[in-house]
N, C-alpha and C positions, 0 to 999 in steps of 0.2 A: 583502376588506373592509378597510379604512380608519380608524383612529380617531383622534383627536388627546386625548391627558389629559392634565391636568397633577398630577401628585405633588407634595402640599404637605411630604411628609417620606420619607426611605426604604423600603422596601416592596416588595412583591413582586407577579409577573403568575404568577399560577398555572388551568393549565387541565388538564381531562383532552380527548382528542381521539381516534378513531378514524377511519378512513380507507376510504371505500367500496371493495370489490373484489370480485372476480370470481372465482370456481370454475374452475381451471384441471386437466386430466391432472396434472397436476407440483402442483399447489399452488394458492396463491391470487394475483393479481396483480393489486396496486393499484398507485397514482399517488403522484405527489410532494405532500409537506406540507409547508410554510415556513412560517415565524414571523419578521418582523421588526422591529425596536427601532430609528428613528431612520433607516430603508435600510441598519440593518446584519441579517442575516442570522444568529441566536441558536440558528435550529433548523430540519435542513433533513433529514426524514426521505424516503429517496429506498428503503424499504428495498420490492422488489414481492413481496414473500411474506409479507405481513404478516395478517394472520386479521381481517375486518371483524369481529368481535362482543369481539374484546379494546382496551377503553380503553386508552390509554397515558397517562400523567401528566408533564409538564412544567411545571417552575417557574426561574421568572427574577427575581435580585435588579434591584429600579429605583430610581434615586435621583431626589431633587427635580428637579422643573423639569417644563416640555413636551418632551410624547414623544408621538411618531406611531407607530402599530403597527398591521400590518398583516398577514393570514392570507391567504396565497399556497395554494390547490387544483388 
């Protein structure tokens, strides 16, 4: 997903996210999560043993202007 905003003053992108996966022998094994600001890449959680039922929390200072941001799954 794709957004374009524009920040009339300093501020923040704060989300909570969790990550669909899968019941494995060994554990659980999900997929890659990415966050991007602009095409730069701010949060790239690549972690596959991560528990689909715990939220994780993510926060990013933004300042003025147009920003494109973007949730890479």
């Amino acid at each position: 997903m794709n957004y374009r905003l524009y920040f009339v003053k300093k501020g923040k992108i704060e989300f909570l996210y969790r990550k669909d996966s899968v019941r494995e022998r060994d554990g659980w094994v999900s997929g890659q999560f990415s966050f991007f600001v602009d095409d730069i890449a701010v949060l790239e959680d690549s972690n596959l043993m991560d528990n689909p039922f715990e939220w994780k929390h993510f926060k990013f200072d933004v300042y003025p202007g147009l920003k494109e941001i973007s949730f890479v799954y």
